[in-house]
C-alpha positions in Angstrom: 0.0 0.0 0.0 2.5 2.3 0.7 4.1 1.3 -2.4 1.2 1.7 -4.5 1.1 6.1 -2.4 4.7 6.8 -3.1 3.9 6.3 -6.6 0.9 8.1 -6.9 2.3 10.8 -5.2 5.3 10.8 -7.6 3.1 10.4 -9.9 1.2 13.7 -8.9 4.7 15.4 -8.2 6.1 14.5 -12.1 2.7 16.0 -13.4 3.0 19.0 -11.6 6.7 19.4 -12.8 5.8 18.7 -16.5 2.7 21.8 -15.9 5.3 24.3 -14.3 7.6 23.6 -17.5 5.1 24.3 -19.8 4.5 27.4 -17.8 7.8 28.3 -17.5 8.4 27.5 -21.5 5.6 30.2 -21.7 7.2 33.0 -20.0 9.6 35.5 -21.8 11.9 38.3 -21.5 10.0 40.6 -23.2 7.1 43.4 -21.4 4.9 45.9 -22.7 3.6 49.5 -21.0 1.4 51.9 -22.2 0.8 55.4 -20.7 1.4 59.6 -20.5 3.6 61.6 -20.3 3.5 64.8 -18.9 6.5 67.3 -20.4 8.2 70.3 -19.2 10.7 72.0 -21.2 13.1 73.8 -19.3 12.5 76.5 -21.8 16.3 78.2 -21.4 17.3 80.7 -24.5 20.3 83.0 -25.0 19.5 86.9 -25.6 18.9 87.9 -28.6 18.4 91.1 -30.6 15.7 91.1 -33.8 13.3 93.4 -35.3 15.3 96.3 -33.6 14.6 94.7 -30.5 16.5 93.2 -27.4 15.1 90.0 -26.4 16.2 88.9 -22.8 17.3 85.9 -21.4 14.6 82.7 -21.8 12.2 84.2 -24.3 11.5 81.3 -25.8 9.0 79.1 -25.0 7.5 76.1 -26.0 4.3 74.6 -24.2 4.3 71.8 -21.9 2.3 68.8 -22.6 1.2 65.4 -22.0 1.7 63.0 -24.4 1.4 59.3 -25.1 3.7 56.4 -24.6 4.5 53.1 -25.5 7.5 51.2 -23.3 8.7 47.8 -24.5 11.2 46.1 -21.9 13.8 43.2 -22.1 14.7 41.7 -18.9 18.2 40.7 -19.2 18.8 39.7 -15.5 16.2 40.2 -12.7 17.8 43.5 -11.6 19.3 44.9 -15.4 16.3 45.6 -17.7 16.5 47.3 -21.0 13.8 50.2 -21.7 12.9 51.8 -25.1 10.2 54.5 -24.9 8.6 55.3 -28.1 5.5 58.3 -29.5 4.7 59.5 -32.5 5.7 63.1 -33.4 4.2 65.5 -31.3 3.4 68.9 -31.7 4.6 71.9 -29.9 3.7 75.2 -29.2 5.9 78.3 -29.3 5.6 81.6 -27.8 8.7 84.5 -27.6 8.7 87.0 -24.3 10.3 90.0 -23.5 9.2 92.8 -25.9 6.6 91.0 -28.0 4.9 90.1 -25.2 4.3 86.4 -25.6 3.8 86.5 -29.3 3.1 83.5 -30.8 5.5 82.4 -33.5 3.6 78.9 -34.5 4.7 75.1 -34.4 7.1 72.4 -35.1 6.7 68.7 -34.2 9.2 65.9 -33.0 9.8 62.4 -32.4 11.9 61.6 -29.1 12.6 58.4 -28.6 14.6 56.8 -25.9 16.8 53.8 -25.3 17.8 53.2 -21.1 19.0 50.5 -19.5 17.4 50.5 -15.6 18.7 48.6 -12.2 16.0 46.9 -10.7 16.6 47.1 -7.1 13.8 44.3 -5.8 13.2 42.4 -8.9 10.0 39.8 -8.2 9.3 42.0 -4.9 5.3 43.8 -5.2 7.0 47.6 -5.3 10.4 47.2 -7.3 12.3 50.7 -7.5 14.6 51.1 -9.8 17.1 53.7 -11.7 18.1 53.7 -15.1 20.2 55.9 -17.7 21.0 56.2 -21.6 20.5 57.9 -24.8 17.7 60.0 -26.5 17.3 60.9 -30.1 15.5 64.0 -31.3 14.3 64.7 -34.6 12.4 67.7 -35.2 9.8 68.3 -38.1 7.3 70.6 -40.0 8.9 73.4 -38.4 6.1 76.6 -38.8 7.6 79.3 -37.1 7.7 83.0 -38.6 7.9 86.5 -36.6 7.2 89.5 -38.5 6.8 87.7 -42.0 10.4 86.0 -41.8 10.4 82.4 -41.4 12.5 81.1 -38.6 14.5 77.3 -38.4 15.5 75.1 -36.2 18.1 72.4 -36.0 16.5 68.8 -37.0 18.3 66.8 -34.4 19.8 66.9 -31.0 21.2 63.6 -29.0 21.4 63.7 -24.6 21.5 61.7 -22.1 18.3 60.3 -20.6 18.3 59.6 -16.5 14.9 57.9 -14.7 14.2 56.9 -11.4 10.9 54.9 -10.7 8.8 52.3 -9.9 6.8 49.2 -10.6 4.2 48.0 -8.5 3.3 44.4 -9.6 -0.4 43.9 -9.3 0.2 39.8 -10.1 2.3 38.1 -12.0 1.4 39.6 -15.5 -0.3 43.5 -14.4 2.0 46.0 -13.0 1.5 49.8 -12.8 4.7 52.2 -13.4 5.2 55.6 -12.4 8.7 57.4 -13.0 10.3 60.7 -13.9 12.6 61.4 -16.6 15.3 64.1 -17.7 16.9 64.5 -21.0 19.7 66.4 -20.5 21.1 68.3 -23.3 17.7 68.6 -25.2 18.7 72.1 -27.3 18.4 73.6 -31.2 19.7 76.6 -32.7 17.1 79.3 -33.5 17.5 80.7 -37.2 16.2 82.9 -39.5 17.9 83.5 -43.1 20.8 81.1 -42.4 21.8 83.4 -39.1 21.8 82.1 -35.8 19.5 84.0 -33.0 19.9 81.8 -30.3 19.6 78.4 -29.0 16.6 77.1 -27.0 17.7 74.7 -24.2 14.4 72.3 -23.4 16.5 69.6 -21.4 12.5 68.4 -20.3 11.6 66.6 -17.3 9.1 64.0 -17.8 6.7 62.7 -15.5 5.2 59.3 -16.7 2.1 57.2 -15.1 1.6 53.9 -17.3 0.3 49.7 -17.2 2.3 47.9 -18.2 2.3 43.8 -19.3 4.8 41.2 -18.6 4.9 38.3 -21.3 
């Protein structure tokens, strides 16, 4: 009889093995999150003289705004995950102080994408905090921006250094919600009009970011 147990119950053990292989076979590196952000340009300028005027420090400004994001993660180790944050272009606002009193000079759009690897610092642990650091790519496009009739330009790209700090809270094994803050640090582009430099708008944006986000 007891026999006839120990095999059943390595029987049961055996089945339960084969199960947690198939599960495991099922799981993956790879995680998804969707969610906003919420951007703040530093908005930083050079003074600047145009139109017979003197324009003072920080005159430029473009708009804060919240924006949409898709994350898609690769889990290399429990504690070194690799992040790429990705939007479409996005439009922006921009306004010039000083003497024009906030004048509106018109729109351009961009496409920032990021690519940061993060240090999980209790992987598998309900709230994980982590910190994480790499590059972002800027590409700016459909530049609109005129001020008294002249057409004004901006340089089309700009790479800096992207530093987070956050945190996942895992709902279950699949669900967890993220919240982190971002700054991309230098995020700059020469002003123009006719060829000539005017000055250079310094954005370097912090971004605060609330998504949920799918492990695989």
């Amino acid at each position: 009889m007891n026999t006839i147990r120990l095999a059943a119950a390595a029987g049961v053990v055996a089945g339960l093995a084969s199960v947690s292989g198939v599960v495991a076979a099922q799981e993956t590196p790879w995680s998804v999150r969707v969610g906003a952000i919420d951007l703040h340009p530093a908005n930083k300028s050079d003074a600047f003289s145009a139109l017979g005027l003197n324009f003072p420090s920080d005159a430029v400004h473009v708009n804060n705004k919240v924006i949409p994001e898709v994350d898609v993660f690769y889990t290399f180790t429990p504690n070194i995950v690799a992040e790429l944050v990705l939007t479409y272009p996005q439009k922006q606002e921009v306004t010039l102080g000083g003497p024009t009193n906030g004048a509106d000079l018109g729109s351009f759009k961009h496409l920032p994408p990021s690519l940061l690897a993060q240090y999980h610092f209790l992987p598998g642990q309900t709230f994980d905090a982590y910190v994480g650091a790499g590059v972002n790519f800027t590409w700016i496009s459909s530049v609109h921006l005129s001020v008294a009739g002249d057409q004004l330009d901006l340089k089309k790209t700009s790479f800096g250094v992207a530093l987070e700090v956050g945190g996942d809270y895992n709902i279950d094994k699949r669900w967890f919600v993220d919240a982190n803050v971002k700054l991309i640090t230098p995020l700059q582009s020469d002003v123009s009009v006719g060829g000539t430099k005017l000055t250079t708008a310094k954005l370097d944006p912090l971004l605060y970011s609330l998504g949920v986000g799918y492990h695989f």
